[in-house]
N, C-alpha and C positions, 0 to 999 in steps of 0.2 A: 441485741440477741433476743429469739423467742422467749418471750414467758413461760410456755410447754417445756424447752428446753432446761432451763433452768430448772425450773419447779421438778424435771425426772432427776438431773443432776445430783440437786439438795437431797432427795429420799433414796439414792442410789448413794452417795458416799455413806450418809448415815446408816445406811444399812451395811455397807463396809465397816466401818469404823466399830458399831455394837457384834456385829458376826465374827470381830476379832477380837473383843472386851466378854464379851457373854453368851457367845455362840447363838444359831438361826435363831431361836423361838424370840428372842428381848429383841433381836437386828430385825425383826420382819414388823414387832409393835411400834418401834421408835419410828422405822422406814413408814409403815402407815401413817403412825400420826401427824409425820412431815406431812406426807402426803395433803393428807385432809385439812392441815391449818394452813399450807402454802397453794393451797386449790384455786383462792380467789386470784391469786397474780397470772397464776394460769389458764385463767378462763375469762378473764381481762377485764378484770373488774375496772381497771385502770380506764377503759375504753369507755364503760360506760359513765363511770364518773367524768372523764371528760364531757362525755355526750350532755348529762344532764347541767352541770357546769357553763357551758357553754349556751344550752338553751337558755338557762335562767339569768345569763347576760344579757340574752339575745332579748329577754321579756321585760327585763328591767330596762334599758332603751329605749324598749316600744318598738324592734324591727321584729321583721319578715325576713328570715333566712330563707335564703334562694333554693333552690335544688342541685341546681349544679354552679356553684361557687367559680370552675375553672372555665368559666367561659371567657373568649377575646372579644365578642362583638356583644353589646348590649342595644336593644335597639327599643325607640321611646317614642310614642304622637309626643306632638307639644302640651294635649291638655294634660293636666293633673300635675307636674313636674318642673315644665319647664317657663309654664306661663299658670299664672293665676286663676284663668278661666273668665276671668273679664274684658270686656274689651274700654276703650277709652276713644272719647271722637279726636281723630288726629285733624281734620280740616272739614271747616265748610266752605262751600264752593256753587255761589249761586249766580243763575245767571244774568243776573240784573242785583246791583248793591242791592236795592232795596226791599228783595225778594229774601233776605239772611234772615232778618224777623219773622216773618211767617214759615219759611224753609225750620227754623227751630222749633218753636210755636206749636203747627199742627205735625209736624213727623213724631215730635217728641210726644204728645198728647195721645197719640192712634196708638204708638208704642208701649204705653202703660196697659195695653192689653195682648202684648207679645209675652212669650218666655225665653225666647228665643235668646242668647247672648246680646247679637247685635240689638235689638226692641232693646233689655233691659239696659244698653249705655246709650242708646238715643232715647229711652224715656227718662233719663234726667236733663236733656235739656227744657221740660218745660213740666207743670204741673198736669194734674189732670183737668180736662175737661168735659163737656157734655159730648161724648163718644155713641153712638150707636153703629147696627150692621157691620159688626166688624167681622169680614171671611180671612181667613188664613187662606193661601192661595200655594200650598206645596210648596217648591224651592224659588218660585218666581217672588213673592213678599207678602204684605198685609193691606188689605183696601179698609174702610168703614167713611164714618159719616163726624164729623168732627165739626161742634157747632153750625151742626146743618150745610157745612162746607163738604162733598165729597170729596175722599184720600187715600191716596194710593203713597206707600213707600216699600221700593223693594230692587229687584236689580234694577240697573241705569237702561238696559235694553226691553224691558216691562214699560216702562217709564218713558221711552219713546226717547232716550239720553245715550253716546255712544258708549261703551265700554273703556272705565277710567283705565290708565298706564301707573296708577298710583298704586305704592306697594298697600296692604293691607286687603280690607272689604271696602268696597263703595257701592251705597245705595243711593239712589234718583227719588226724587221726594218731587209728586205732582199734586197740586190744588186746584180743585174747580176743571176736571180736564187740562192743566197747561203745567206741563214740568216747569221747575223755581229752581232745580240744580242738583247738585249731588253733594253726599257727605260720605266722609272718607274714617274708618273706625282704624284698629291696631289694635293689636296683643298687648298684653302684659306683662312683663317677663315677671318670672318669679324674681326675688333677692337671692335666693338660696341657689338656683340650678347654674350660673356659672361656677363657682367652689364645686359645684356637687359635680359638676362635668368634668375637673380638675382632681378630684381626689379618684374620680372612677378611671380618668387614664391613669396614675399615679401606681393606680394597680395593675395593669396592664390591659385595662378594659377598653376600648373602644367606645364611647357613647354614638350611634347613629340615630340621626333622627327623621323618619318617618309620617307624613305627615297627607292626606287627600286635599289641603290648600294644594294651590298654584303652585310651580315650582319656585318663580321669583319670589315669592315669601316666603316658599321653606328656606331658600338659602340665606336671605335676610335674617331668619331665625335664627338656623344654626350659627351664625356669624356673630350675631350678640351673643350666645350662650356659649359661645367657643368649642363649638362641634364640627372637625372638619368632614366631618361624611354624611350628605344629606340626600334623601328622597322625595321629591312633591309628586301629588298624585298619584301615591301608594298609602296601600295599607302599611303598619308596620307588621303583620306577619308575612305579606307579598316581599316586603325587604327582608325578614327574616329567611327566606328561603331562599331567594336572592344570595344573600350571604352562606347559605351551608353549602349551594351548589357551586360556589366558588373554594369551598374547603375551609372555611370560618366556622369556627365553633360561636353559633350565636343561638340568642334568646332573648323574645318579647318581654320589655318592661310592663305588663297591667296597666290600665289606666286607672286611677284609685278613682273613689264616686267623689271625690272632695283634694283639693290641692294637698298634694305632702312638700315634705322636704326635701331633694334630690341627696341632702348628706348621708341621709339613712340609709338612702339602699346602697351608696358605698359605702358604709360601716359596716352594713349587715354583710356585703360580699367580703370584705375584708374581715369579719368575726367567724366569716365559715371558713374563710382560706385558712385559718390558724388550728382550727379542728384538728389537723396531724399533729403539727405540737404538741399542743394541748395531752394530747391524746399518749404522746411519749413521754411528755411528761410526768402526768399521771401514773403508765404502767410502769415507770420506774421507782416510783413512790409506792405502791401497790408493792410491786416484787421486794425489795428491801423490805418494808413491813411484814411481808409474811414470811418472806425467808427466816427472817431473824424471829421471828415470834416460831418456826418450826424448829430451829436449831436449838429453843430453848427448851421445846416437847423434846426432843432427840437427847437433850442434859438429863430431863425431870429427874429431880431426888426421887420421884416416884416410883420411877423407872429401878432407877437403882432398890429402891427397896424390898421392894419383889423380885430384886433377879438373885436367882440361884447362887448362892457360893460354893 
C-alpha cells in the first residue's frame, strides 16, 4: 500500500477517535502531530534509505552500478574483461629450420621498441640489443636497424609473406631484405570472464561480444568464454544498435584503461536489480516506525493533560 495512504489513514482515525474523546480543538492537535511524526514514511524516507544502503554496498565491493540494470543484451570488445590485454606467441613458423634463431633474435630485439601489444609479447623472445632507425610504419609494422642488420617485422603481406589462415595475429619477420617466416601471437583469456559470462546469463543478460578482429577470432573467442552471440569487424556500439533495431534492450560494456573482473559487473547488475526490494523493504520498516511512534503522540499524557474536562 502507499505510504501517502497510510500516513492520511493514521491522522484521519486519530482525528476521529479525539473528536469523539474531546471534541475538534485536542482531534485536530493529536491529527497533526500524527501527521508531522509519521511524515518521513510518507515522503519515503524508506526509498532513500534503500538508495543510500544499497550505494554504499555497491562502494564497499568496489562496483559501478550500471544505469539501467534491466537490460537483455550486454555487449563487451574483448580488451579489458574478457582477455587480459596481453598477447602470448602461439607458433613460430620459419621458412627454413634454421632461420627460428635469428626469426626470434632480431623480431624480438626491434620490438623492445614497440608499445604496441603484439612488439611487447614478441619483445620477450629475445634481449635487447644495438637497435637503431627505428620508424613505426601505421598499421603496416616496425622497420629499424638491429646490429647493423636491417628489419622489418609487421603484417606477413609488408613482408612480401602470404596471409597466414592461422587463428590469432600473424606477423612476417624479414632480415637483410629476405623474409625468415612468420609468427603467430593469441589472446589471453582472462581466468575470471567465463564465470563472469555465466553469472551475467544467470540473470537473464545476454553477454555479446563485439570485437574489430577478424571475424574467425571473434568466434574463437566467444567460444572459449562461453558467449554464444558474436561480432567480428564491428565496433561494439555498431552491435549495440544492431541489437535495439532488432527490439533488444541493450548496452555497451566501457572498456576499463586496465583489465577488471567480469564478476563485478554481474554483481553490480545484479545489486541494482534488487534496488525495488530493498526499497519495499525499507518503506515498510520506515512506515511501522512512524506509524507507531505517531500513535503514541495521538495517546500523549500530554495531550490528555491540557484537554478540557
Amino acid at each position: 500500500m502507499n505510504p501517502r495512504v497510510i500516513w492520511v489513514a493514521a491522522a484521519t482515525t486519530v482525528l476521529a477517535v479525539w473528536w469523539l474523546l474531546d471534541g475538534p480543538l485536542w482531534a485536530l492537535v493529536a491529527a497533526l502531530g500524527t501527521l508531522v511524526v509519521t511524515a518521513p514514511a510518507a515522503f519515503d524516507l524508506g526509498a532513500r534509505g534503500a538508495e543510500r544502503s544499497l550505494l554504499r554496498a555497491a562502494r564497499k565491493r568496489g562496483l559501478e552500478l550500471p544505469t539501467d540494470p534491466h537490460i537483455d543484451h550486454l555487449v563487451l570488445d574483448k580488451q579489458g574483461y574478457l582477455t587480459t590485454g596481453t598477447l602470448r606467441v602461439e607458433s613460430v613458423e620459419p621458412i627454413r629450420a634454421d632461420y627460428d634463431r635469428d626469426m626470434r633474435w632480431f623480431a624480438g630485439a626491434l620490438e623492445h621498441h614497440s608499445e604496441h601489444p603484439v612488439g611487447k609479447a614478441l619483445a620477450r623472445l629475445a634481449t635487447r640489443g644495438r637497435v637503431t632507425d627505428v620508424v613505426h610504419h601505421e598499421d603496416a609494422g616496425i622497420s629499424g636497424v638491429v646490429d647493423k642488420h636491417p628489419v622489418r617485422v609487421g603484417r606477413p603481406r609488408w613482408i612480401g609473406l602470404p596471409d597466414s589462415e592461422r587463428l590469432g595475429t600473424t606477423v612476417g619477420v624479414e632480415v637483410d631484405e629476405r623474409p625468415l617466416g612468420t609468427i603467430t601471437l593469441v589472446d589471453t583469456i582472462a581466468p575470471h570472464a567465463p564465470p563472469g559470462v555465466t553469472m551475467l546469463r544467470e540473470l537473464g543478460i545476454t553477454p555479446v561480444l563485439a570485437t574489430t578482429d577478424s571475424p574467425r577470432n571473434a568466434e574463437h573467442l566467444a567460444h572459449s568464454v562461453g558467449i554464444e552471440r558474436w561480432y567480428g569487424a564491428t565496433t561494439p556500439e555498431q552491435a549495440a544498435a544492431a541489437l535495439r533495431a532488432d527490439g533488444r534492450r541493450a548496452d555497451v560494456l566501457p572498456a576499463p584503461s586496465e583489465p577488471r573482473d567480469l564478476r563485478l559487473v554481474a554483481e553490480a547488475y545484479a545489486l541494482a536489480r534488487d534496488l525495488p526490494a530493498r526499497i519495499a523493504r525499507s518503506r515498510r520498516t520506515a512506515l511501522v516506525v512512524s506509524v507507531a511512534a505517531g500513535l503514541v503522540v495521538a495517546s500523549s499524557p500530554a495531550l490528555a493533560m491540557f484537554s478540557p474536562r
